[in-house]
N, C-alpha and C positions, 0 to 999 in steps of 0.2 A: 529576456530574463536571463541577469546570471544563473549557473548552477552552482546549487548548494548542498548540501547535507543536513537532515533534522534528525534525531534521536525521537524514534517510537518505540513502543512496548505492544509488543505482541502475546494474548493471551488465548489457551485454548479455551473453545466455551465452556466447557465443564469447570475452566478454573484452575485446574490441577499444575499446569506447565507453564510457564512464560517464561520471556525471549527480549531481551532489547534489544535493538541495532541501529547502525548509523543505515538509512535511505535516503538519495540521492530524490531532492524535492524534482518532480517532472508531471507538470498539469499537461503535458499531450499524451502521457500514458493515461488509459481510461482508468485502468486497477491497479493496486499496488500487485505488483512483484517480486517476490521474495525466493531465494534460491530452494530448490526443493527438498533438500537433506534437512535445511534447520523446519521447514515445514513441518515435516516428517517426526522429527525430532522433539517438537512442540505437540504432537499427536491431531494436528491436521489431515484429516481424510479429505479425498476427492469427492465432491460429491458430482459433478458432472464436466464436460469438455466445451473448452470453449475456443474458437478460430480468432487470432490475434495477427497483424498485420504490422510487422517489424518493420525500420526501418530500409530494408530490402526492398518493402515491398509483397516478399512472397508466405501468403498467409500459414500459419505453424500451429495446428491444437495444441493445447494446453490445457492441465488439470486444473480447478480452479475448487477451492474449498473456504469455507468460514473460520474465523477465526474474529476477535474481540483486539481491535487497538486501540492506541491509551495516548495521546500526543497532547502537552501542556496542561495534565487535571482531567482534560476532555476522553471519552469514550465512547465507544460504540462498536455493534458489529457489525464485520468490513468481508466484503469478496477480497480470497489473498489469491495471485496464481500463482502456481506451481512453477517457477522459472529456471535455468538451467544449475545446476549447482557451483557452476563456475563464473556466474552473472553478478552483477552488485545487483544490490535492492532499489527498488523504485518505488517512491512513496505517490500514489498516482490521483488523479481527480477525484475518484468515487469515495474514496475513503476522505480527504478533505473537505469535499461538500458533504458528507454524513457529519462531519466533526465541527462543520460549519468555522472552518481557518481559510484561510485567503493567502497566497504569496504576496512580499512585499519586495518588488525584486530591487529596490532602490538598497536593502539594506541587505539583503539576501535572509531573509525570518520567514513565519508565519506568525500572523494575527489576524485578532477573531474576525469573522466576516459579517457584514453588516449585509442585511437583506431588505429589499425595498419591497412595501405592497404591492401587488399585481391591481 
């Protein structure tokens, strides 16, 4: 898969704050990851830690909190983690399968994703 960039809207749950940015589209990230000052900024609280496994290899806790993202009309709320301040953002799996969008890496987009019955 090429890499791309998509435009989300990030909103606290109350409502009150929100945030667009460009995230760097990455289905091997689990969660999105967004730099931790605009977190912060958007009034994102931690609610608990979570052990993430960079591409090093050597696993790094991290803060990880709630917040509401908003990609093409669609919405929902998303696990964001708390990433370094000096990091691009990763717009990661868990937030795209809640939003049910798919990569299309032929074109480098997202569109909607079609679910088959089990």
């Amino acid at each position: 898969m090429g890499v791309f960039n998509w435009p989300i809207r990030l909103d606290s749950m109350d409502g009150q704050h929100s945030l667009e940015i460009e995230a760097m589209v990455d289905t091997g990230a689990g969660y999105t990851i967004v730099p931790a000052h605009l977190l912060k900024g958007l009034g994102v609280a931690p609610i608990e830690k979570i052990s993430l496994v960079p591409a090093d290899g050597r696993p790094v806790e991290y803060d990880i909190g709630e917040a509401r993202a908003t990609i093409d009309g669609r919405s929902i709320p998303t696990l964001v983690v708390f990433g370094e301040d000096n990091a691009r953002a990763l717009l990661g799996a868990y937030t795209l399968e809640g939003l049910r969008l798919a990569v299309d890496p032929t074109h480098g987009r997202l569109i909607p994703a079609t679910t088959a019955w089990a």
